[in-house]
Jmol script that loads the backbone (N, CA, C; Angstrom):
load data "model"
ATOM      1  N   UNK A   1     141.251 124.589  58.762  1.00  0.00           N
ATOM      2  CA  UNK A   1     141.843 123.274  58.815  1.00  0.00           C
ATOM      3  C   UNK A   1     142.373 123.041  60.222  1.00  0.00           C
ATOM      4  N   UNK A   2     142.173 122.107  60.938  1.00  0.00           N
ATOM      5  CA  UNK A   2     142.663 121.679  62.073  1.00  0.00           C
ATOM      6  C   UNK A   2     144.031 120.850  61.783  1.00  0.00           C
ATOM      7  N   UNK A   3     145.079 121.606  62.968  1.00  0.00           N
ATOM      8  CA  UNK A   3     146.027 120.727  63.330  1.00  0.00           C
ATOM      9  C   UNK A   3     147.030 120.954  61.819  1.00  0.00           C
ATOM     10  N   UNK A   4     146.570 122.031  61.380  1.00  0.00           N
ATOM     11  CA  UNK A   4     147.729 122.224  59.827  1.00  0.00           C
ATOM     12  C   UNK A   4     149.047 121.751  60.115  1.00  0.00           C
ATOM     13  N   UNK A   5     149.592 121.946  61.511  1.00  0.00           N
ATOM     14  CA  UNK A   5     151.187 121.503  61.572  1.00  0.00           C
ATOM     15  C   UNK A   5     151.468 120.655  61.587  1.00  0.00           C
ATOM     16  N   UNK A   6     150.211 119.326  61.636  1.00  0.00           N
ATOM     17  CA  UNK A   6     150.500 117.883  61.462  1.00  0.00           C
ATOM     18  C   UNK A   6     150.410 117.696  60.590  1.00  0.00           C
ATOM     19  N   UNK A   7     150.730 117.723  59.315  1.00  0.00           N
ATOM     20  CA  UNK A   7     149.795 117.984  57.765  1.00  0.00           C
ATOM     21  C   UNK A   7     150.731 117.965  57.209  1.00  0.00           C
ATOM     22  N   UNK A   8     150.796 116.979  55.693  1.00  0.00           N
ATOM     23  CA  UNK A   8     151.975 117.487  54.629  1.00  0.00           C
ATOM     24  C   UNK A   8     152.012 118.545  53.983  1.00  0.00           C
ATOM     25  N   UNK A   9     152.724 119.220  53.164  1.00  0.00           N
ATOM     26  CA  UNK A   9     152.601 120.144  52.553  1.00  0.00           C
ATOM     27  C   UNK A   9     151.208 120.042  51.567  1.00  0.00           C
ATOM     28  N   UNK A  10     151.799 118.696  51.051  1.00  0.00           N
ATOM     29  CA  UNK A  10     150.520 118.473  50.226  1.00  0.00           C
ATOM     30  C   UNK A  10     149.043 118.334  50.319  1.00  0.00           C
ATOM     31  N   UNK A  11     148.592 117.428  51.513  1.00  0.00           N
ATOM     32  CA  UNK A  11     147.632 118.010  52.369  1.00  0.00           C
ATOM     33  C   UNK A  11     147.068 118.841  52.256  1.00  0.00           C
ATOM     34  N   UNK A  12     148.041 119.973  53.111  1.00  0.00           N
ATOM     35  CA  UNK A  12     147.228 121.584  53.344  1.00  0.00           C
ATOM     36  C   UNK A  12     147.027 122.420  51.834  1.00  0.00           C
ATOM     37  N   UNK A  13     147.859 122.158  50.571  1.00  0.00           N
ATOM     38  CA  UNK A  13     147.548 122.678  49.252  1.00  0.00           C
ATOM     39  C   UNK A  13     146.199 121.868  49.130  1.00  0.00           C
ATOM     40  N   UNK A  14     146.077 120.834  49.003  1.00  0.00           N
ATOM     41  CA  UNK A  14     144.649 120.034  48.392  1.00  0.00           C
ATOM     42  C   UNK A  14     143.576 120.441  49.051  1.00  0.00           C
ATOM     43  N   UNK A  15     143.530 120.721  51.053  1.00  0.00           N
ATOM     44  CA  UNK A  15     142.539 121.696  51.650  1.00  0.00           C
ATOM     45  C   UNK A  15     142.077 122.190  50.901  1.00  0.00           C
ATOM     46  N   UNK A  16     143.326 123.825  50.340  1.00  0.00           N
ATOM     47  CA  UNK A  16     143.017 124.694  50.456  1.00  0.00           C
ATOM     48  C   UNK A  16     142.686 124.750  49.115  1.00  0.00           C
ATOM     49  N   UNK A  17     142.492 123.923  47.768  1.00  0.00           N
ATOM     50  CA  UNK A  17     143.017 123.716  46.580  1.00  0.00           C
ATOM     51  C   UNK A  17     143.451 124.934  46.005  1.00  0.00           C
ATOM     52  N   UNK A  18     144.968 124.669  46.428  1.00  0.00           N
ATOM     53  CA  UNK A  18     146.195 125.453  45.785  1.00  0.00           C
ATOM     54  C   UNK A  18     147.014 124.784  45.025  1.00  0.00           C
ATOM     55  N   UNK A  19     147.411 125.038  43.953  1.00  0.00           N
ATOM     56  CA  UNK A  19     148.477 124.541  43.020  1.00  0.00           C
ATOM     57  C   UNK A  19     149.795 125.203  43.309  1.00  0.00           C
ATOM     58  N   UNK A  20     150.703 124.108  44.046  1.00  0.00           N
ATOM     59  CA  UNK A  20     151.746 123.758  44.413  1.00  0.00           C
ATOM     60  C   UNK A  20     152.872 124.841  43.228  1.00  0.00           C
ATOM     61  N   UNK A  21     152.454 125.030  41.902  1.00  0.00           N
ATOM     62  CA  UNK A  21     153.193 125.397  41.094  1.00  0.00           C
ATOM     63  C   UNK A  21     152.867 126.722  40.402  1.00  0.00           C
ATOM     64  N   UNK A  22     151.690 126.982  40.926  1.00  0.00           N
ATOM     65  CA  UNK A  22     151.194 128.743  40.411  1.00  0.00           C
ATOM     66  C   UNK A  22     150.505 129.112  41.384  1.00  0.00           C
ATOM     67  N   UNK A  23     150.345 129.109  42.628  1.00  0.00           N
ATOM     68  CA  UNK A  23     149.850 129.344  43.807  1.00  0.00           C
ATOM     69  C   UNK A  23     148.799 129.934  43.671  1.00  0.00           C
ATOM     70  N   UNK A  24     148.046 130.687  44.212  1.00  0.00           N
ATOM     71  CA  UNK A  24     146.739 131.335  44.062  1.00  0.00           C
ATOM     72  C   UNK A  24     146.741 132.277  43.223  1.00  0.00           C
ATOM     73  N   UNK A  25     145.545 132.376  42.434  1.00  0.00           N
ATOM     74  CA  UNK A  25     145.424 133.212  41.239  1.00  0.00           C
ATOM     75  C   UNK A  25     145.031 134.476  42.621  1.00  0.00           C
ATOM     76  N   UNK A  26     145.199 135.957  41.427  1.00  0.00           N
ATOM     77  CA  UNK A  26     144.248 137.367  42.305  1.00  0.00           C
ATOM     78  C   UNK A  26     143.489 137.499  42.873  1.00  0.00           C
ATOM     79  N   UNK A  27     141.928 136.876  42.381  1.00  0.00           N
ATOM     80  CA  UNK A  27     140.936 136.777  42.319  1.00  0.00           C
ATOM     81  C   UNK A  27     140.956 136.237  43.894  1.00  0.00           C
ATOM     82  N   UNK A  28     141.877 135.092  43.890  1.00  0.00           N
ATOM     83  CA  UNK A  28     141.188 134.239  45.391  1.00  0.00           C
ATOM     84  C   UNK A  28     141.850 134.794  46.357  1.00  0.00           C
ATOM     85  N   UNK A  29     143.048 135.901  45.974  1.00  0.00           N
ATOM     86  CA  UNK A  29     143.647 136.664  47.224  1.00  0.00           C
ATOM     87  C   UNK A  29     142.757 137.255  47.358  1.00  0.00           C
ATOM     88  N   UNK A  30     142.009 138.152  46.692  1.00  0.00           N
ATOM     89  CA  UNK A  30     141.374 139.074  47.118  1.00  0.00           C
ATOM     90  C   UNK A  30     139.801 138.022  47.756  1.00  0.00           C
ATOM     91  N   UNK A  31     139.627 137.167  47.114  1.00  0.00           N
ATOM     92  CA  UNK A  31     138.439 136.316  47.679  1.00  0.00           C
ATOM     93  C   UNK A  31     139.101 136.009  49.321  1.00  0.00           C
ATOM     94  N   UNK A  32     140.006 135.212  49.618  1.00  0.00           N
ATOM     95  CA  UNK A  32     140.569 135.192  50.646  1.00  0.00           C
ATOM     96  C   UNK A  32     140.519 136.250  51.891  1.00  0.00           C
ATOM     97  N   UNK A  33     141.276 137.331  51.396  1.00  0.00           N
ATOM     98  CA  UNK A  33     141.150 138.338  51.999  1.00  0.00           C
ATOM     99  C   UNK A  33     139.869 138.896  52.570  1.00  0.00           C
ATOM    100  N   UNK A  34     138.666 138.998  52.023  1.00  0.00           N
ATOM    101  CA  UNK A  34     137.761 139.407  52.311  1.00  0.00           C
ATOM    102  C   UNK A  34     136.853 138.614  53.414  1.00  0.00           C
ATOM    103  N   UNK A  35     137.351 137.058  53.146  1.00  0.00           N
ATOM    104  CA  UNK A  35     137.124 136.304  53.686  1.00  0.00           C
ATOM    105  C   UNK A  35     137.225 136.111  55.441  1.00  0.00           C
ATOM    106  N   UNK A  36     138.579 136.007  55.440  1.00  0.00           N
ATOM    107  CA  UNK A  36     139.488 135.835  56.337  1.00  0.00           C
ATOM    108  C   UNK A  36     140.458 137.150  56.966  1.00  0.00           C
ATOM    109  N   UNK A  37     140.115 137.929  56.141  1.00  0.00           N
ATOM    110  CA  UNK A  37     141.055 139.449  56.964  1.00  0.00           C
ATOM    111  C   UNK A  37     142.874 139.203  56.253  1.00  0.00           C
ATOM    112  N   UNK A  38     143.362 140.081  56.743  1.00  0.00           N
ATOM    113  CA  UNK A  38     144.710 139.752  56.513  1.00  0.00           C
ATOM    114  C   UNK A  38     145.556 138.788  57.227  1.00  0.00           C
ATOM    115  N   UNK A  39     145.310 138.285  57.973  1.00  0.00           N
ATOM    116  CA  UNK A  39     145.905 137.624  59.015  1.00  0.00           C
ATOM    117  C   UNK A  39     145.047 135.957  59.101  1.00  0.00           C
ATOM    118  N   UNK A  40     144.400 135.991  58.110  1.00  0.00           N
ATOM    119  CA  UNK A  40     143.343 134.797  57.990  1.00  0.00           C
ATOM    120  C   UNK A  40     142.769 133.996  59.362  1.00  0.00           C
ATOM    121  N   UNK A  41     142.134 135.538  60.256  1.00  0.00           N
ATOM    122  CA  UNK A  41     141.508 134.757  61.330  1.00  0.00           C
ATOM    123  C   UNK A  41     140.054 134.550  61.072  1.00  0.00           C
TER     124      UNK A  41
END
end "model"
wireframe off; spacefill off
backbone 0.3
color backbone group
């Protein structure tokens, strides 16, 4: 996502589609992770 710090909160959840109220299930940490490293570069 470009420019995330200009971004509402809400915004960057809908990007990333995250729910604001149960945040990422396991599955997509570990999907994430594999993805993006720990540091999500």
């Amino acid at each position: 996502m470009e420019n995330a710090h200009t971004k509402s909160a809400s915004e960057v959840l809908a990007n990333f589609g995250v729910n604001e109220n149960t945040g990422l299930t396991l599955e997509e940490v570990k999907n994430n992770f594999e993805r993006y490293g720990p540091n999500g570069e």
